[in-house]
C-alpha positions in Angstrom: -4.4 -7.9 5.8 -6.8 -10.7 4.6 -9.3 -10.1 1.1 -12.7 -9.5 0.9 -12.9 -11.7 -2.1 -16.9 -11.3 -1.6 -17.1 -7.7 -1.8 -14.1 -7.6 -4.4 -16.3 -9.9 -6.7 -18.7 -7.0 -7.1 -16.3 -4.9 -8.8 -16.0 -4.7 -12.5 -12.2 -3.5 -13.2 -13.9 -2.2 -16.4 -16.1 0.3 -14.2 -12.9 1.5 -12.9 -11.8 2.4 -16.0 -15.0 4.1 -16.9 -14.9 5.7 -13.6 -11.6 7.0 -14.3 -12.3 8.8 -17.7 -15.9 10.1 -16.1 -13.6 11.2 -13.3 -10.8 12.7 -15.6 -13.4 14.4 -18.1 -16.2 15.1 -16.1 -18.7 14.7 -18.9 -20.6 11.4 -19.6 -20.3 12.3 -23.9 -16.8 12.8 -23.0 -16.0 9.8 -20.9 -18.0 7.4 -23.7 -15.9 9.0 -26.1 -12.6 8.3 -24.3 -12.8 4.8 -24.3 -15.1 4.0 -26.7 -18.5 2.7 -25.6 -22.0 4.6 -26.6 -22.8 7.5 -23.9 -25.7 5.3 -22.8 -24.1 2.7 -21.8 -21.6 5.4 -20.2 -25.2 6.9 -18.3 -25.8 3.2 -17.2 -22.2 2.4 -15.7 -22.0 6.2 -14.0 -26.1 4.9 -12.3 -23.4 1.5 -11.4 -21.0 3.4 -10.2 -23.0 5.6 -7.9 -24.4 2.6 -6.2 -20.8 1.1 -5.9 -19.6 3.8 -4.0 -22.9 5.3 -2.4 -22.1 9.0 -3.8 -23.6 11.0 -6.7 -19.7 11.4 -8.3 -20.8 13.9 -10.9 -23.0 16.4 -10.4 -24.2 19.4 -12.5 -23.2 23.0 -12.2 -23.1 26.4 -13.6 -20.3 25.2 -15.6 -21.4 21.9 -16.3 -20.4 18.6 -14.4 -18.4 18.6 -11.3 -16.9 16.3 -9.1 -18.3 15.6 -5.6 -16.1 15.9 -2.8 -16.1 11.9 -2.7 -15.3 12.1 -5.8 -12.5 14.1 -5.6 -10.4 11.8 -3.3 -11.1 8.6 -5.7 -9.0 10.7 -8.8 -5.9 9.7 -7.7 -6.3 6.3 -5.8 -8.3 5.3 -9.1 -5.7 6.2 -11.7 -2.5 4.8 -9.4 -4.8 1.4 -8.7 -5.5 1.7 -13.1 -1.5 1.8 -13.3 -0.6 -0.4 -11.7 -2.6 -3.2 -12.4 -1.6 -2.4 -16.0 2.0 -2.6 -15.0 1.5 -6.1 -13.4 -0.6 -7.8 -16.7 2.2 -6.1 -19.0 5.6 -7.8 -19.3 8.5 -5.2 -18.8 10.0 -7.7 -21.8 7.4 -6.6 -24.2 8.7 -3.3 -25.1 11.2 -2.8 -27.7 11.4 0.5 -28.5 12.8 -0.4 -32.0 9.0 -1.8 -32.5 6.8 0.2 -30.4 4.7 2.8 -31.8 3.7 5.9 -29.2 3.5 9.0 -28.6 4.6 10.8 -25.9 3.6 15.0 -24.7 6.2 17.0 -23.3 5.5 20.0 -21.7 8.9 22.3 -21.6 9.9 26.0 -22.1 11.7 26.7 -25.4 15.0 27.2 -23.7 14.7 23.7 -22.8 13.6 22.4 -26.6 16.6 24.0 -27.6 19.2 22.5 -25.2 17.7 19.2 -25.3 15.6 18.3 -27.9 17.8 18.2 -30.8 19.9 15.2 -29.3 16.4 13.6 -28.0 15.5 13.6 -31.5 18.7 12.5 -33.4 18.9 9.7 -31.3 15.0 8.8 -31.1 15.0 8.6 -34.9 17.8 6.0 -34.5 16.3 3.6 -31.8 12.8 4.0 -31.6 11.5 5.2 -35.2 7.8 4.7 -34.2 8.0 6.4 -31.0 6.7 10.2 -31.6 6.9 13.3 -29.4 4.5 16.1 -29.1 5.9 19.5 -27.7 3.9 22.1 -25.5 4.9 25.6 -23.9 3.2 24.5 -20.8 1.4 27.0 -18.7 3.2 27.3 -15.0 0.0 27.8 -13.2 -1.6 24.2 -14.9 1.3 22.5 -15.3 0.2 20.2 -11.9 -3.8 20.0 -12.7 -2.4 19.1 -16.4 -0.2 16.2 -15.3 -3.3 15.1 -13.1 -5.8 15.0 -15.8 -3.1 13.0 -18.1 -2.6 15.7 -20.2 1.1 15.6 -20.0 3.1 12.5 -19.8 6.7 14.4 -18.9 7.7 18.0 -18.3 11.2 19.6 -17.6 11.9 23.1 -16.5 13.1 24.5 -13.4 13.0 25.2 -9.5 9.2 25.5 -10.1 9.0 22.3 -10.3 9.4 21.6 -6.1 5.7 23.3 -5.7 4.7 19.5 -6.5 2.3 16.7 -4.4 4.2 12.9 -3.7 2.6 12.0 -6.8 4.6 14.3 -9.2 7.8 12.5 -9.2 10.7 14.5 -9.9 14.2 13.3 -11.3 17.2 16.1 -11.3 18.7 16.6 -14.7 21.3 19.5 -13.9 22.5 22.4 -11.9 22.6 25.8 -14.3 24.6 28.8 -13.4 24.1 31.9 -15.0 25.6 34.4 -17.8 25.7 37.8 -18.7 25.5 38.1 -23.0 25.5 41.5 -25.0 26.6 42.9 -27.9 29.7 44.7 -27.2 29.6 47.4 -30.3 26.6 48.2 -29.1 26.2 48.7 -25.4 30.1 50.0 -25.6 31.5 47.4 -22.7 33.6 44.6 -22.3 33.2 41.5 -20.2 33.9 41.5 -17.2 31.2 43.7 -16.7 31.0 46.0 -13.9 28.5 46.6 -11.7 27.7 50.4 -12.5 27.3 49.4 -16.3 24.8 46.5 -15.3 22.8 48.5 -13.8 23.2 51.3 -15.9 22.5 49.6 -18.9 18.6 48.4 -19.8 17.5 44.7 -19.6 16.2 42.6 -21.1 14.0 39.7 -18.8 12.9 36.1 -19.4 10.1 34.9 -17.8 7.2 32.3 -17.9 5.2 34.2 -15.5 1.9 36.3 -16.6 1.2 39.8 -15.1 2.3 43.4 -15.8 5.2 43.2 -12.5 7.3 40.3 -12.9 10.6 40.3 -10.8 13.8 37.8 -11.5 16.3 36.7 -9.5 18.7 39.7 -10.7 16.0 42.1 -9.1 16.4 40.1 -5.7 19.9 40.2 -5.8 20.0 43.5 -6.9 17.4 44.7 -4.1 19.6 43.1 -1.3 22.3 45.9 -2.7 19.6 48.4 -2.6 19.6 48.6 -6.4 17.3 48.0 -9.3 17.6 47.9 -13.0 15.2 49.0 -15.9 13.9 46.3 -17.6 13.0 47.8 -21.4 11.7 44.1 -22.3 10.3 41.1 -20.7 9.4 38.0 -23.0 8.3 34.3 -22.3 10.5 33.2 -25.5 14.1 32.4 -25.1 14.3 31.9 -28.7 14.2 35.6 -29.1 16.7 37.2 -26.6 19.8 36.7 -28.9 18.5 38.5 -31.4 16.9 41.1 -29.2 20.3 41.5 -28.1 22.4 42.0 -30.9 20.4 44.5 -32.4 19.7 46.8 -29.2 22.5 48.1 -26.4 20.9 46.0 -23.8 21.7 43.4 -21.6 20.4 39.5 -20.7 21.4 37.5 -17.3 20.3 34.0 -18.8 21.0 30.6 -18.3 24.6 30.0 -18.7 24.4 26.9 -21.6 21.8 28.5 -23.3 23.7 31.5 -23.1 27.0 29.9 -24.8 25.1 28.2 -27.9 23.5 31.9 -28.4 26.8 33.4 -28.6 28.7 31.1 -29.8 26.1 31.2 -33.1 25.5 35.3 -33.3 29.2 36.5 -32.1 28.0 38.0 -28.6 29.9 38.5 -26.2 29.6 36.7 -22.5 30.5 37.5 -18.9 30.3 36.4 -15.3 26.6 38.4 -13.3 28.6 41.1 -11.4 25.7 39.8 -8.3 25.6 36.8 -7.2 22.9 34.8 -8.4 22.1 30.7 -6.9 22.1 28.2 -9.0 18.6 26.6 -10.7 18.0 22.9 -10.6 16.3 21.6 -13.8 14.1 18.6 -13.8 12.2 16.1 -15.4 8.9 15.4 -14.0 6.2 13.2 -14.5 3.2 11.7 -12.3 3.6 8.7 -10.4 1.3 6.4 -12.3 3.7 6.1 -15.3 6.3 5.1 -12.7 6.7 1.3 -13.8 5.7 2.1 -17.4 8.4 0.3 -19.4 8.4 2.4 -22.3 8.0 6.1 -20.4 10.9 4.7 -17.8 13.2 3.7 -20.7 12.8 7.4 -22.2 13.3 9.0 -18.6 16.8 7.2 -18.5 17.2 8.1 -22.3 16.9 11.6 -21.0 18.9 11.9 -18.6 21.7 9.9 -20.5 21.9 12.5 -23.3 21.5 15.3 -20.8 24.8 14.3 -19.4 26.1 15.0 -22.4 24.9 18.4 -23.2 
């Protein structure tokens, strides 16, 4: 396919970028702001802009600016184009990460700060002293639209994460089973335990999902059985659950590492569901236009280095 070097010649890659944070914040004060030009000169360049492409982009709503439909389809063409141009005038060469200075968001539940962090960070502070990371409990229903608007540069967590477009790239960290933990004195039961006392016995659930009825993958396996548990407590936090359950006669069906390191440090006891449960796959994911990044690929292969270890 030959180039239009003509039409070509009429573009400004800098419009591109300004079309890209106008497209990413929908508000010309915003868009100035994000790269750093005066939000007149941001008024003139969206006038540009709407010539260019023969569409009003933005327009104004009960809710402020929104995006045309026209609009809509340039977000992600724009930002992969933005990418990878900026891949090609950057050598791969040019990052050292015993130099750079960055700072990268992760957006991960706190079961998977625990598990993984601590190693991410011992070994960051050894290697890359100037590269910084900034944690967030991201919300399950944004965590897509967040990753579009470059909000979030990586994420990890579980199955979830296969309700994904081809432009969230996934990587697959692990398989994780699952583990029973209680407090023996307490509850008055021994691993193995049996079916009759797991369901007699009150749970308590994990879960990252809002709403009042919020069902796990014990209350499917259960229901195929044609049994149910009581739940007495349902929390987003895995931090909590150990300590929920060495003070209470109840019962967690967690993550089976997660579920070790917790007993291991408050002397719980640990055994094997008495249903069987499938196995979760746990992921790293991040959006496509970071793909040839040096720096974010060298801390997806950090990643997954130290997660082989864990």
């Amino acid at each position: 396919m030959s180039i239009d070097a003509v039409n070509l010649a009429r573009i400004d890659l800098n419009l591109l970028v300004h079309l890209d944070a106008l497209l990413t914040e929908r508000s010309v004060t915003r868009a100035a702001a994000r790269v750093g030009i005066g939000q007149s000169a941001m008024s003139h360049n969206l006038g540009r802009l709407r010539d260019l492409f023969d569409d009003e982009l933005l327009t104004r709503g009960s809710e402020g600016m929104r995006l045309t439909p026209r609009a809509m389809t340039l977000l992600e063409p724009v930002r992969s184009m933005l990418a990878q141009v900026e891949a090609l005038v950057s050598r791969e060469q040019d990052f050292d990460p015993t130099t750079a200075v960055r700072t990268f968001r992760f957006g991960l539940p706190d079961s998977m700060e625990i598990l993984i962090m601590p190693a991410l960070l011992a070994r960051m502070r050894e290697v890359a002293p100037g590269i910084h990371l900034r944690l967030y409990n991201f919300d399950t229903s944004r965590l897509f639209d967040d990753l579009d608007a470059d909000q979030m540069d990586l994420a990890i967590g579980y199955d979830m994460f296969q309700q994904g477009q081809t432009h969230h790239k996934r990587r697959k960290l692990f398989t994780e089973t699952y583990l029973c933990m209680f407090n023996a004195e307490k509850t008055g039961i021994a691993s193995p335990i049996s079916l009759e006392d797991y369901v007699r016995l009150p749970h308590v659930l994990t879960s990252l999902r809002p709403g009042l009825s919020v069902r796990g993958v014990v209350d499917e396996a259960l229901e195929k059985l044609g049994l149910q548990r009581s739940v007495a407590l349902t929390t987003p936090r895995f931090l909590t659950v150990p300590f929920l359950v060495a003070r209470a006669p109840v019962i967690v069906t967690m993550h089976a590492r997660l579920a070790r390191l917790f007993a291991t440090e408050l002397g719980l006891s640990l055994s094997p569901p008495p249903v069987e449960l499938r196995e979760v796959t746990v992921s790293l994911l991040w959006h496509t236009s970071y793909d040839h990044d040096p720096a974010h690929r060298w801390l997806r292969e950090l990643i997954a280095g130290l997660v082989a270890d864990v």
